[in-house]
Backbone atoms as SQL, in Angstrom:
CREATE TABLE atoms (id INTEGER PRIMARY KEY, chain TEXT, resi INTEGER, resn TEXT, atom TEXT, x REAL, y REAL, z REAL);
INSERT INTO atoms VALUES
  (1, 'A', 1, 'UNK', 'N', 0.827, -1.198, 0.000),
  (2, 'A', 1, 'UNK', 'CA', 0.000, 0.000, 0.000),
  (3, 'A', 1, 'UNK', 'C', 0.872, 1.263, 0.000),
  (4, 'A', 2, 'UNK', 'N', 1.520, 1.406, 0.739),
  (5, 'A', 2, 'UNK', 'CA', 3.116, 2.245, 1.110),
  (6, 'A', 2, 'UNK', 'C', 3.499, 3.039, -0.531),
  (7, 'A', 3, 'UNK', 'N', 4.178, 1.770, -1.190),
  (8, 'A', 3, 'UNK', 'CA', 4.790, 1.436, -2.192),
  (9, 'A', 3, 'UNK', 'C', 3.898, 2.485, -3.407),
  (10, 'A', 4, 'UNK', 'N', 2.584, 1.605, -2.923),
  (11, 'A', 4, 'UNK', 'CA', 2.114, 2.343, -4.194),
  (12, 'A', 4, 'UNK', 'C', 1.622, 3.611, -3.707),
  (13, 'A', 5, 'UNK', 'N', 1.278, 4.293, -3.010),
  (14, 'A', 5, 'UNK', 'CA', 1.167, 5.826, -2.611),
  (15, 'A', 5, 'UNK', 'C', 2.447, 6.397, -3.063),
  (16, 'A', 6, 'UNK', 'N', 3.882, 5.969, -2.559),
  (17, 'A', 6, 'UNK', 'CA', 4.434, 6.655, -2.717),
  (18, 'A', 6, 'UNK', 'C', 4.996, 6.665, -4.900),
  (19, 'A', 7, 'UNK', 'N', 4.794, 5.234, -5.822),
  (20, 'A', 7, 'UNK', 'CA', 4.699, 5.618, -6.840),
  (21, 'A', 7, 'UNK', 'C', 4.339, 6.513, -7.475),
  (22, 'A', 8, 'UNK', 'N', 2.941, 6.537, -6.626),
  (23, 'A', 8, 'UNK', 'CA', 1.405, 7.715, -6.895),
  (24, 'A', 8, 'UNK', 'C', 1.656, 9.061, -6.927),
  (25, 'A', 9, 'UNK', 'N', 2.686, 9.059, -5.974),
  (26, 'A', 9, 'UNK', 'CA', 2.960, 10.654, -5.487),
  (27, 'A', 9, 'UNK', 'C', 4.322, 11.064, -6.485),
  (28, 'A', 10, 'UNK', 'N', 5.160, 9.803, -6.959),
  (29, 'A', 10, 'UNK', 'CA', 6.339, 10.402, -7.815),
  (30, 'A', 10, 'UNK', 'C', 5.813, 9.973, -9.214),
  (31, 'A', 11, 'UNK', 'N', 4.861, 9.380, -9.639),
  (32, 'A', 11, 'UNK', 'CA', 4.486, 9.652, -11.271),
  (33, 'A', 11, 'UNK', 'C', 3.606, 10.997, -11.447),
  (34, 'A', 12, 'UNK', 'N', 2.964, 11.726, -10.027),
  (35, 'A', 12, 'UNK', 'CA', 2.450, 12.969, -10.363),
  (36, 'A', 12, 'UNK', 'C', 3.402, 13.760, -10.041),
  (37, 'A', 13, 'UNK', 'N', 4.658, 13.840, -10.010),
  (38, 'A', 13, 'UNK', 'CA', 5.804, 14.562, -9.822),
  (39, 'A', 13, 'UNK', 'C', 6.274, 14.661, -10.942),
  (40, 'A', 14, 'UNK', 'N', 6.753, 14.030, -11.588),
  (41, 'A', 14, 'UNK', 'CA', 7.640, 13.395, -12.276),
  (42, 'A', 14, 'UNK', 'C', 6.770, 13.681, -14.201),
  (43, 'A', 15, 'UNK', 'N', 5.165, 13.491, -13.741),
  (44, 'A', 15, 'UNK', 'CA', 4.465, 13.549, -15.537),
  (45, 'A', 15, 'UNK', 'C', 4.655, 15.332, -15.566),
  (46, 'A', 16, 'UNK', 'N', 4.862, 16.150, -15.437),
  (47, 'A', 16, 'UNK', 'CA', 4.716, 17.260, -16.015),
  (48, 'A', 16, 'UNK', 'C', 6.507, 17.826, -17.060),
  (49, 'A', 17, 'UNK', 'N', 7.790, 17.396, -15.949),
  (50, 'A', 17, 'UNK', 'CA', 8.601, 17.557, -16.663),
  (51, 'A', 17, 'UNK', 'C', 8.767, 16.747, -17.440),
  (52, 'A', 18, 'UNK', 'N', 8.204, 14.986, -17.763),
  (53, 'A', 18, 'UNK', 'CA', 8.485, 14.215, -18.523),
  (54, 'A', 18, 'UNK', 'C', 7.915, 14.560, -19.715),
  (55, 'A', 19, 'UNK', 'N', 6.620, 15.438, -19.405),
  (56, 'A', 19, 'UNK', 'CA', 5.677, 15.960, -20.884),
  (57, 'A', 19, 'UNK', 'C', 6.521, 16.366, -21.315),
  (58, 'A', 20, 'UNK', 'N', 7.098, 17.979, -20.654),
  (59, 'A', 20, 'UNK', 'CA', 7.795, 18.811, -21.303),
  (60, 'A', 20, 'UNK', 'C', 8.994, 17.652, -22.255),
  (61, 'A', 21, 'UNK', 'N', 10.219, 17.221, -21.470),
  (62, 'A', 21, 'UNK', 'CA', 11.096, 16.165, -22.515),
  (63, 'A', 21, 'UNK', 'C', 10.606, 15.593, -23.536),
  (64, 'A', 22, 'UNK', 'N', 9.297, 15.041, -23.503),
  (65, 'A', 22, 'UNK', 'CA', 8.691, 14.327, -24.417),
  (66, 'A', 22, 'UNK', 'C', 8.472, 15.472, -25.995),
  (67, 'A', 23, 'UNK', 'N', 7.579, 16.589, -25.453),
  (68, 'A', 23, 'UNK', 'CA', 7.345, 17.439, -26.238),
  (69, 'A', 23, 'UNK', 'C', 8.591, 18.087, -27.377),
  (70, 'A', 24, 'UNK', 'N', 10.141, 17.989, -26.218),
  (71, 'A', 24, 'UNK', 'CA', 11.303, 18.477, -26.590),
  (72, 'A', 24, 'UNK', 'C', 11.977, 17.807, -27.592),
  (73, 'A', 25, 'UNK', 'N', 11.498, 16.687, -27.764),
  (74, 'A', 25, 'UNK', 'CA', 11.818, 15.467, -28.508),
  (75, 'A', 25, 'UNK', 'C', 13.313, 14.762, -27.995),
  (76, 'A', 26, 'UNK', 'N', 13.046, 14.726, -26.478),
  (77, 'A', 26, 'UNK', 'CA', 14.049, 14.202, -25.909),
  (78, 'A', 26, 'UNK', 'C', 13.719, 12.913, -26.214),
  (79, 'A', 27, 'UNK', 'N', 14.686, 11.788, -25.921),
  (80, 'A', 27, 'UNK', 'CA', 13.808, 10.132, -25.761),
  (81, 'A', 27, 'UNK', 'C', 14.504, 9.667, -24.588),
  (82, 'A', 28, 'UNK', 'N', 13.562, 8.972, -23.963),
  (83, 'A', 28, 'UNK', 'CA', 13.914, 8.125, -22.386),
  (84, 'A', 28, 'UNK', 'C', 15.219, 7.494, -22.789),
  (85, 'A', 29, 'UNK', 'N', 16.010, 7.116, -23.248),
  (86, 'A', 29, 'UNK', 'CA', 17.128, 6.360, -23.635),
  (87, 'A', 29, 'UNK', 'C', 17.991, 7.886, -23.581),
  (88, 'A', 30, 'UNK', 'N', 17.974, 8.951, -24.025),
  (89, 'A', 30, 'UNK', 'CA', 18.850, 9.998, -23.881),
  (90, 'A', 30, 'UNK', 'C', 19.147, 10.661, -21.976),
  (91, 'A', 31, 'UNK', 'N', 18.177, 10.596, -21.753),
  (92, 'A', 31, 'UNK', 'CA', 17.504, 11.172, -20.550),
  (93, 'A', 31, 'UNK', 'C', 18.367, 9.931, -19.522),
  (94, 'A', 32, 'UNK', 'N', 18.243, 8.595, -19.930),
  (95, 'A', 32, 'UNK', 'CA', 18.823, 7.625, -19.131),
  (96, 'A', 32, 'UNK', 'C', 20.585, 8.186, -19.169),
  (97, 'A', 33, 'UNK', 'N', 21.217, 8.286, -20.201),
  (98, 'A', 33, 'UNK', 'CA', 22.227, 8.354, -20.845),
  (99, 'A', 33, 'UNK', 'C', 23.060, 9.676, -19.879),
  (100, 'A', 34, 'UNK', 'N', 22.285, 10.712, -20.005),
  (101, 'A', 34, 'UNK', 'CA', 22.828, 11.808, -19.267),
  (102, 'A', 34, 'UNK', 'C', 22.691, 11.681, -17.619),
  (103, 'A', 35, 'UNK', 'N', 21.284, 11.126, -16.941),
  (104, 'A', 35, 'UNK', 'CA', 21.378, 10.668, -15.323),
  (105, 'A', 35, 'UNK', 'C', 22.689, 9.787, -14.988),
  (106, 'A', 36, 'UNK', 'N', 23.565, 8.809, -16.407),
  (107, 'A', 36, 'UNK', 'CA', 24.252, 8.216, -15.600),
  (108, 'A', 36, 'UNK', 'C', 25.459, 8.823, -15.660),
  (109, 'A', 37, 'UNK', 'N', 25.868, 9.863, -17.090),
  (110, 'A', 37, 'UNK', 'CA', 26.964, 10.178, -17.008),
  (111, 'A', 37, 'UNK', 'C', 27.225, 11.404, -15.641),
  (112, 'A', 38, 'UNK', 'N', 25.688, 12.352, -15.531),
  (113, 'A', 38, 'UNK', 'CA', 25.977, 13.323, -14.574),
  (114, 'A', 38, 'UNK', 'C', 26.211, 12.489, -13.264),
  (115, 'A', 39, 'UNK', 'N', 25.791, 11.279, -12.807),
  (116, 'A', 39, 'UNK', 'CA', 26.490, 10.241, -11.476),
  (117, 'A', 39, 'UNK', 'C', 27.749, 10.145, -11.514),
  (118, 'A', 40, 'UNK', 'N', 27.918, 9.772, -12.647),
  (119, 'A', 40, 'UNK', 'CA', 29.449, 9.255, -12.908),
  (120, 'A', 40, 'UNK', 'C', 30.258, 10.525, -12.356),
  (121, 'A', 41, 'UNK', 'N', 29.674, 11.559, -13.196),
  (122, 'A', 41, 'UNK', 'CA', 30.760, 12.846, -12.840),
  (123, 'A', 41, 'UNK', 'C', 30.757, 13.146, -11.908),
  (124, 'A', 42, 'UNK', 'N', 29.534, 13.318, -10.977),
  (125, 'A', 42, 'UNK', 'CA', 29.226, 13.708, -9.702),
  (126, 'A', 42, 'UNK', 'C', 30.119, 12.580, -8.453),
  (127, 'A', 43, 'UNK', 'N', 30.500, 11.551, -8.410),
  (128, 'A', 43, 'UNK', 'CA', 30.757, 10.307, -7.805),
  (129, 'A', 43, 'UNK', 'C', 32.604, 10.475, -7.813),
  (130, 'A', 44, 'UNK', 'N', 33.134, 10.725, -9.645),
  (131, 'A', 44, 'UNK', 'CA', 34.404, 10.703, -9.678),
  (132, 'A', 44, 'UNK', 'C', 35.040, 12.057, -9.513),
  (133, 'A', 45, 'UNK', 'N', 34.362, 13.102, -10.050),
  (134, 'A', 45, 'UNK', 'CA', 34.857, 14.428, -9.673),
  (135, 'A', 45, 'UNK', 'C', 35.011, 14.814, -8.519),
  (136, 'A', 46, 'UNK', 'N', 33.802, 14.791, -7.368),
  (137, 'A', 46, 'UNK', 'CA', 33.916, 15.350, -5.979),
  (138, 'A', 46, 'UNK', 'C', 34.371, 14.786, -4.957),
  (139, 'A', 47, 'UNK', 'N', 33.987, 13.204, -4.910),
  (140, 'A', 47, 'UNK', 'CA', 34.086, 12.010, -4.110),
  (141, 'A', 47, 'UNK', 'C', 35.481, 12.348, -3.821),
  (142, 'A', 48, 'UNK', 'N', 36.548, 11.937, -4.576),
  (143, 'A', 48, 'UNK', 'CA', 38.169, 11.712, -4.886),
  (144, 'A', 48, 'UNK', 'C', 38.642, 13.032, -3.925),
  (145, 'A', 49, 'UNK', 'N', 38.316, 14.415, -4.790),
  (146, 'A', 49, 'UNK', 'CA', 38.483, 15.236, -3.590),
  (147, 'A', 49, 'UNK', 'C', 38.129, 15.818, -1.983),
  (148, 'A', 50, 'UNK', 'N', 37.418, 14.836, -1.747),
  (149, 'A', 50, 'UNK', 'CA', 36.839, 15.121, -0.611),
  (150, 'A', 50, 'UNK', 'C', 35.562, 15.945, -0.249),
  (151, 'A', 51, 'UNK', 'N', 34.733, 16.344, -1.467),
  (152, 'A', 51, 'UNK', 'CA', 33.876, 16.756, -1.788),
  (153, 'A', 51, 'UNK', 'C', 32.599, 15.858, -1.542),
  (154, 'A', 52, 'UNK', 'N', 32.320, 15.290, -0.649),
  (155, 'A', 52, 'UNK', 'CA', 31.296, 14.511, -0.526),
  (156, 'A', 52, 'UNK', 'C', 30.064, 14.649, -0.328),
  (157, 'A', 53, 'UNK', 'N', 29.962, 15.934, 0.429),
  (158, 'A', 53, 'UNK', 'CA', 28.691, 16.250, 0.418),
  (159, 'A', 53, 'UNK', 'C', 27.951, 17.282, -1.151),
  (160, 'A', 54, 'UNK', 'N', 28.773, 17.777, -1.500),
  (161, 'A', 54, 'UNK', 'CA', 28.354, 18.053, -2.737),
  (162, 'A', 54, 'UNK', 'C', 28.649, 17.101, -4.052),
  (163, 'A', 55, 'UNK', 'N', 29.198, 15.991, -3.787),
  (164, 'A', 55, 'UNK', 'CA', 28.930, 15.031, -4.793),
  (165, 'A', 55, 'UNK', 'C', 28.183, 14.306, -4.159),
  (166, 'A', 56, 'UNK', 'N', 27.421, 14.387, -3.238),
  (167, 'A', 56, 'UNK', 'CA', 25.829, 13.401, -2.558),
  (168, 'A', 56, 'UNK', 'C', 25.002, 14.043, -3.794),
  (169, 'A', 57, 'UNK', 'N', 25.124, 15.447, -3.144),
  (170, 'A', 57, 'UNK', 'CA', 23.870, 16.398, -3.913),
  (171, 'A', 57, 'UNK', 'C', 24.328, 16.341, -5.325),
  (172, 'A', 58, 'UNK', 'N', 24.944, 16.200, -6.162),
  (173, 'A', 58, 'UNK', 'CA', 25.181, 16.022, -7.715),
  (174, 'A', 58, 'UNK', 'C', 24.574, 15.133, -7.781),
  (175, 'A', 59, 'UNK', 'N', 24.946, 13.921, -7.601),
  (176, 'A', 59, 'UNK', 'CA', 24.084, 12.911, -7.791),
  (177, 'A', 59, 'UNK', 'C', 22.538, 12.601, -7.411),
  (178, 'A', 60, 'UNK', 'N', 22.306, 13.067, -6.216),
  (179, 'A', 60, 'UNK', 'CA', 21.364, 13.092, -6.159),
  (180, 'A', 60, 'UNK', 'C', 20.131, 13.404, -6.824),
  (181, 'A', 61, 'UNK', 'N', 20.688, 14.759, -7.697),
  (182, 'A', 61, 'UNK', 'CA', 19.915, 15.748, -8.532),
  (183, 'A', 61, 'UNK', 'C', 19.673, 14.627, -10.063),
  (184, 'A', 62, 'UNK', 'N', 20.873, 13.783, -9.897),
  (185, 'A', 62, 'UNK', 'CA', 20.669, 12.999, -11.530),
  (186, 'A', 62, 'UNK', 'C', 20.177, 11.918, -11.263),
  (187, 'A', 63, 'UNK', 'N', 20.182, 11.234, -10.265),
  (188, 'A', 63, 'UNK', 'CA', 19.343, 10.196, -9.842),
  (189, 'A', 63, 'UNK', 'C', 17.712, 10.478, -10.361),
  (190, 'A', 64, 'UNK', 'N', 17.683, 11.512, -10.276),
  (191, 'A', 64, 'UNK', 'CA', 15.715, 12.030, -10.440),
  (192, 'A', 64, 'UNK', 'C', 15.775, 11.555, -11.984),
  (193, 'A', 65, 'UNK', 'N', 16.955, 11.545, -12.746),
  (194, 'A', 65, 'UNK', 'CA', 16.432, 11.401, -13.951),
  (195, 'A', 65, 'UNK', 'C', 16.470, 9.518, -14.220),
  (196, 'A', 66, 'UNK', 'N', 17.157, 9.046, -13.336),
  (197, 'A', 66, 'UNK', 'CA', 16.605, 7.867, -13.824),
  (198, 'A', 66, 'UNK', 'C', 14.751, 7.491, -13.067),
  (199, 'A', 67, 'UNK', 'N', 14.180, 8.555, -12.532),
  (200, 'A', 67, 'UNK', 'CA', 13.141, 8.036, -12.225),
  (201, 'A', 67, 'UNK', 'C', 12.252, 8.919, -13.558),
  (202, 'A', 68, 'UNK', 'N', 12.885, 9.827, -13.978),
  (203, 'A', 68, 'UNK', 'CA', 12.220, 10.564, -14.995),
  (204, 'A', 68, 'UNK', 'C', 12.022, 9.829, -16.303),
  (205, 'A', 69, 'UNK', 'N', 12.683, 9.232, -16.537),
  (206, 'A', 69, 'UNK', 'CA', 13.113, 7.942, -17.989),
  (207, 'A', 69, 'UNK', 'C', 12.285, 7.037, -18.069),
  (208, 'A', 70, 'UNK', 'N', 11.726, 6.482, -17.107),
  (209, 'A', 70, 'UNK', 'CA', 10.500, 5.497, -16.608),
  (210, 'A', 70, 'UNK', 'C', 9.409, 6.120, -17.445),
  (211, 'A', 71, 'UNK', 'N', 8.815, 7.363, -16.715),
  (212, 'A', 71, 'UNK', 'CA', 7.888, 7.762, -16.670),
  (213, 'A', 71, 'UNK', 'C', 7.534, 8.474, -18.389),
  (214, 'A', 72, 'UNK', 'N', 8.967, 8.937, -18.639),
  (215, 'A', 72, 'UNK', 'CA', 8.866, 9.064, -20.138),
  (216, 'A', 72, 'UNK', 'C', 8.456, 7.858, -20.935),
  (217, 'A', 73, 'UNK', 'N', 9.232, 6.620, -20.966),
  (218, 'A', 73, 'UNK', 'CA', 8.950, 5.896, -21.742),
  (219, 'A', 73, 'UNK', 'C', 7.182, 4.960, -21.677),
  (220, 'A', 74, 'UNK', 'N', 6.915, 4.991, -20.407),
  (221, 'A', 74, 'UNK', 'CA', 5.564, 4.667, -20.544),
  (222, 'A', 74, 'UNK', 'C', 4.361, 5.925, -21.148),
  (223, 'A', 75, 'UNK', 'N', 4.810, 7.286, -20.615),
  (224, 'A', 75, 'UNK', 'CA', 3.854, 8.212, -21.174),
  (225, 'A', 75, 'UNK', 'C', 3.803, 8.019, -23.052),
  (226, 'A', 76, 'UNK', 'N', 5.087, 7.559, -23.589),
  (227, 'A', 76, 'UNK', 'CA', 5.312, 7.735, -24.922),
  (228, 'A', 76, 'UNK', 'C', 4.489, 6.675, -25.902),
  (229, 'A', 77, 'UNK', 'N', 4.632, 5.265, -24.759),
  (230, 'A', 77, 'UNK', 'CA', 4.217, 4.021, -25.002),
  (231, 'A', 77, 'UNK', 'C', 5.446, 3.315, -26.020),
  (232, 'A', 78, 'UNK', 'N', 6.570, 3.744, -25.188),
  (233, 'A', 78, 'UNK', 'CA', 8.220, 2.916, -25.978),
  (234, 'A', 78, 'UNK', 'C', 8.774, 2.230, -24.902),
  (235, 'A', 79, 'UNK', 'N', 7.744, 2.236, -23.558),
  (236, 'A', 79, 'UNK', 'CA', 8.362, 1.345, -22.888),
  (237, 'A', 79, 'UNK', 'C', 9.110, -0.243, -23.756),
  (238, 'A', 80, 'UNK', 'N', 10.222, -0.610, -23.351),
  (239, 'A', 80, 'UNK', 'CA', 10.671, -1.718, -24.371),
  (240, 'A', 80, 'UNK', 'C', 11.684, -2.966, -23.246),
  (241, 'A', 81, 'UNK', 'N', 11.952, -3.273, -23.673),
  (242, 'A', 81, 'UNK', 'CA', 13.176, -4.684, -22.960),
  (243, 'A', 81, 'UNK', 'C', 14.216, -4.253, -23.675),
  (244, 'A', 82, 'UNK', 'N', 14.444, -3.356, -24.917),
  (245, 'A', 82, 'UNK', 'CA', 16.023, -2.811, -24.606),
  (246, 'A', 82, 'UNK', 'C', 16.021, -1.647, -23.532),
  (247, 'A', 83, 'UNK', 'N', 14.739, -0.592, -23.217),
  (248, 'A', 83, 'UNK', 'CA', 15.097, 0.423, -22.524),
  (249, 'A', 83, 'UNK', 'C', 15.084, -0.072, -21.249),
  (250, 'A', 84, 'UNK', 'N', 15.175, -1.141, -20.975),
  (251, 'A', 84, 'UNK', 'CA', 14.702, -1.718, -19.510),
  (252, 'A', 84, 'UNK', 'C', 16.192, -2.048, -19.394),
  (253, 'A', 85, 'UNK', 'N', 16.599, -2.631, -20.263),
  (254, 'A', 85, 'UNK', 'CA', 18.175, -3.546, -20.389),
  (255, 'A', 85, 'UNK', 'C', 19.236, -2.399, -20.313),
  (256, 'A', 86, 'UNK', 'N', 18.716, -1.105, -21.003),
  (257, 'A', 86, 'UNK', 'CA', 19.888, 0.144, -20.840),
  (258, 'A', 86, 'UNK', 'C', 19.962, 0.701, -19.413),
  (259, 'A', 87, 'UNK', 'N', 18.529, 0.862, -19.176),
  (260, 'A', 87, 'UNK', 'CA', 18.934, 1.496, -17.679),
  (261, 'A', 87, 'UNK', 'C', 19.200, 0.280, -17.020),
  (262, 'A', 88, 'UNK', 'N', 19.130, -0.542, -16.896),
  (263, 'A', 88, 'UNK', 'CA', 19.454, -1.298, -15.315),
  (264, 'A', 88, 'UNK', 'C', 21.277, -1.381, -15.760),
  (265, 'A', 89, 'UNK', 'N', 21.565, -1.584, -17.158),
  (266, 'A', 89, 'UNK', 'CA', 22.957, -1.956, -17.083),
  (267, 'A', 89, 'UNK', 'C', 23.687, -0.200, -16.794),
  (268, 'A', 90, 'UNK', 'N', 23.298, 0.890, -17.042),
  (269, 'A', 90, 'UNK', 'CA', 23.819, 1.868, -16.836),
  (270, 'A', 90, 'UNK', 'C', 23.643, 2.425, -15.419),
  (271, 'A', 91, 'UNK', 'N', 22.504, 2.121, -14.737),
  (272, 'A', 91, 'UNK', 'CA', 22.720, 1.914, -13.127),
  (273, 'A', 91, 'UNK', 'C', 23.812, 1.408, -12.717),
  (274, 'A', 92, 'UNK', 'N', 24.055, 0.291, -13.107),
  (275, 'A', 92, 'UNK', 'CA', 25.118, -0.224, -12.896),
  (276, 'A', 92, 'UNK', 'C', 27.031, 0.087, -12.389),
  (277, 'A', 93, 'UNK', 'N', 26.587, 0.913, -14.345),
  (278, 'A', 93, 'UNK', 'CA', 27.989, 1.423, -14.036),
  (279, 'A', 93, 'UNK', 'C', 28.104, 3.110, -13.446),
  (280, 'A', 94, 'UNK', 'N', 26.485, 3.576, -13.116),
  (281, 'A', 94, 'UNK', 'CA', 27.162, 4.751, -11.837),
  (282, 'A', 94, 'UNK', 'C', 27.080, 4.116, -10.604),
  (283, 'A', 95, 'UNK', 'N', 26.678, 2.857, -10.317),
  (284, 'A', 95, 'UNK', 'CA', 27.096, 2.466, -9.022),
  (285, 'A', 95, 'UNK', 'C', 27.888, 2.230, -8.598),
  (286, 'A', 96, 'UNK', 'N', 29.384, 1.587, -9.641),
  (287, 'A', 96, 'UNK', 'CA', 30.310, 1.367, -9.877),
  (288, 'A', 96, 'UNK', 'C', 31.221, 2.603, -9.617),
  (289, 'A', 97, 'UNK', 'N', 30.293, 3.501, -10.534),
  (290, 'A', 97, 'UNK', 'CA', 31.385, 5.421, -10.301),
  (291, 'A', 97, 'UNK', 'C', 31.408, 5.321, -8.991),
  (292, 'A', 98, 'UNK', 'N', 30.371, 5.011, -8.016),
  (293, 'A', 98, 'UNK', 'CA', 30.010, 5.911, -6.942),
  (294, 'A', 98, 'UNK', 'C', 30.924, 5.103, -5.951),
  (295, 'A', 99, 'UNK', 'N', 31.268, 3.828, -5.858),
  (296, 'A', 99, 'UNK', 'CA', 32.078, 2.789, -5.604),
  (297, 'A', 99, 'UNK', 'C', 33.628, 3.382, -5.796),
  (298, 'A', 100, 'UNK', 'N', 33.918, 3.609, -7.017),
  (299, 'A', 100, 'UNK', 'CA', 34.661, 3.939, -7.431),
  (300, 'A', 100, 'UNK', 'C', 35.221, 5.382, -6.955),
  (301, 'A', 101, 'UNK', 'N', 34.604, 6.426, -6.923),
  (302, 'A', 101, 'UNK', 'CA', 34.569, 7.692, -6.191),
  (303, 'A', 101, 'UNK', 'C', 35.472, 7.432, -4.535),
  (304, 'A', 102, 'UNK', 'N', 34.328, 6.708, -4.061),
  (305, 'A', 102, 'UNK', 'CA', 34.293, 6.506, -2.645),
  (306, 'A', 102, 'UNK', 'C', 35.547, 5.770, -2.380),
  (307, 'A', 103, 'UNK', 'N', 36.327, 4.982, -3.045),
  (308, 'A', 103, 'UNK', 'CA', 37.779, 4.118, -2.887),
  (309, 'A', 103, 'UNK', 'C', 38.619, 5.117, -3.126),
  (310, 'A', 104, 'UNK', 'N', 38.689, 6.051, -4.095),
  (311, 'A', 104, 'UNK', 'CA', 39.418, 6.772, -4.289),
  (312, 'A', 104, 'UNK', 'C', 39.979, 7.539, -3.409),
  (313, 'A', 105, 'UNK', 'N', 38.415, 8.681, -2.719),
  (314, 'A', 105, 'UNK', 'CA', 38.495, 9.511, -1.293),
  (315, 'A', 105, 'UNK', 'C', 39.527, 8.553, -0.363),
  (316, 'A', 106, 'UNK', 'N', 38.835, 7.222, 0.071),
  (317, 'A', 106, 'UNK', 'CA', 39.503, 6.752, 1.449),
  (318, 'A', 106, 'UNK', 'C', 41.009, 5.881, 0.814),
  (319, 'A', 107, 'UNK', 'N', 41.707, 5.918, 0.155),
  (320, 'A', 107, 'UNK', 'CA', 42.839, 5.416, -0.584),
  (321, 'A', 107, 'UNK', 'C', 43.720, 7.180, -0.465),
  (322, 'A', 108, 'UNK', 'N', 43.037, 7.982, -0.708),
  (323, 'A', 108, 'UNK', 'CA', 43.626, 9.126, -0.194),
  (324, 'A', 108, 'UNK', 'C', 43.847, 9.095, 1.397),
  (325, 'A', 109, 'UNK', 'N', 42.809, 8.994, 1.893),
  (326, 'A', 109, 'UNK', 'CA', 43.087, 9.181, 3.563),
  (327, 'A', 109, 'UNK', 'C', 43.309, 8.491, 4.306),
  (328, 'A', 110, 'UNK', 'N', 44.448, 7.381, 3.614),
  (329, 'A', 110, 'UNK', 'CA', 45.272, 6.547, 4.388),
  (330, 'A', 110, 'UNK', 'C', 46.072, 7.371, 5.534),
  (331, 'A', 111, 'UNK', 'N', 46.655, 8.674, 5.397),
  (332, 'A', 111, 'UNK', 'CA', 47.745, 8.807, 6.694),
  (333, 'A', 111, 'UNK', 'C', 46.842, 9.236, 7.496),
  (334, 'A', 112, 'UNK', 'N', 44.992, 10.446, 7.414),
  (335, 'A', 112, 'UNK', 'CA', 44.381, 10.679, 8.563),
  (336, 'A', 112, 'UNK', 'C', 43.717, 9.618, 9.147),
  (337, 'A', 113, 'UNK', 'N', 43.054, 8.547, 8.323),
  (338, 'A', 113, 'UNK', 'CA', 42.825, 7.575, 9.143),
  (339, 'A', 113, 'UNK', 'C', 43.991, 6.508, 10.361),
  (340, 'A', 114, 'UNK', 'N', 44.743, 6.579, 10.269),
  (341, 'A', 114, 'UNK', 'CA', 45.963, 6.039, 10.936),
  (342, 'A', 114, 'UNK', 'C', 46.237, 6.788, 11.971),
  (343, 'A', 115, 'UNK', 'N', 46.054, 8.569, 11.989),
  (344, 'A', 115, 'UNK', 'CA', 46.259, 9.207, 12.483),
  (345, 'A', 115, 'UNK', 'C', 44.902, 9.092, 14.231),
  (346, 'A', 116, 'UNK', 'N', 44.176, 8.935, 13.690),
  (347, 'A', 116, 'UNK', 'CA', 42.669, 8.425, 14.384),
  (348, 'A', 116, 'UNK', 'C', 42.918, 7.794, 15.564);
């Protein structure tokens, strides 16, 4: 019940800017494409420097677009099993950034952690 209130509450979030993309002649596969590279950047750019709380919030902000990509491709009716197969494998590899980010930071702060 939870679950679906809270769907309820982010597909009426989520359908007004997806119109607009739609209208823009964006396509859910582009929209996927840019949520993962802005993770990626957000994860390897700030993370590494110690920037963590503003690479939370980078990402955070691009995360919305993989919930935005959903909602495009069903409003369009292109929902498909390749766009299903792109985003889950491109989740993937910003989870990997964000993984990746985060080793970086603490591989740096080998001498303050020691210091501890």
């Amino acid at each position: 019940m939870m679950l679906r209130n809270l769907r309820a509450f982010f597909t009426k979030l989520f359908t007004p800017p997806a119109r607009l993309l739609l209208r823009l002649g964006i396509s859910p596969d582009v929209v996927t494409l840019i949520g993962t590279l802005g993770v990626m950047f957000g994860a390897l750019y700030f993370f590494p420097r110690g920037e963590l709380f503003i690479g939370v919030m980078v990402i955070t902000a691009f995360v919305f677009a993989d919930l935005l990509d959903g909602t495009m491709a069903r409003m369009a009716g292109r929902s498909s099993k390749w766009g299903s197969f792109l985003d889950s494998t491109l989740d993937r590899l910003a989870d990997a950034a964000v993984f990746a980010g985060l080793v970086l930071y603490f591989t740096g702060q080998e001498d303050r952690l020691l210091d501890a």
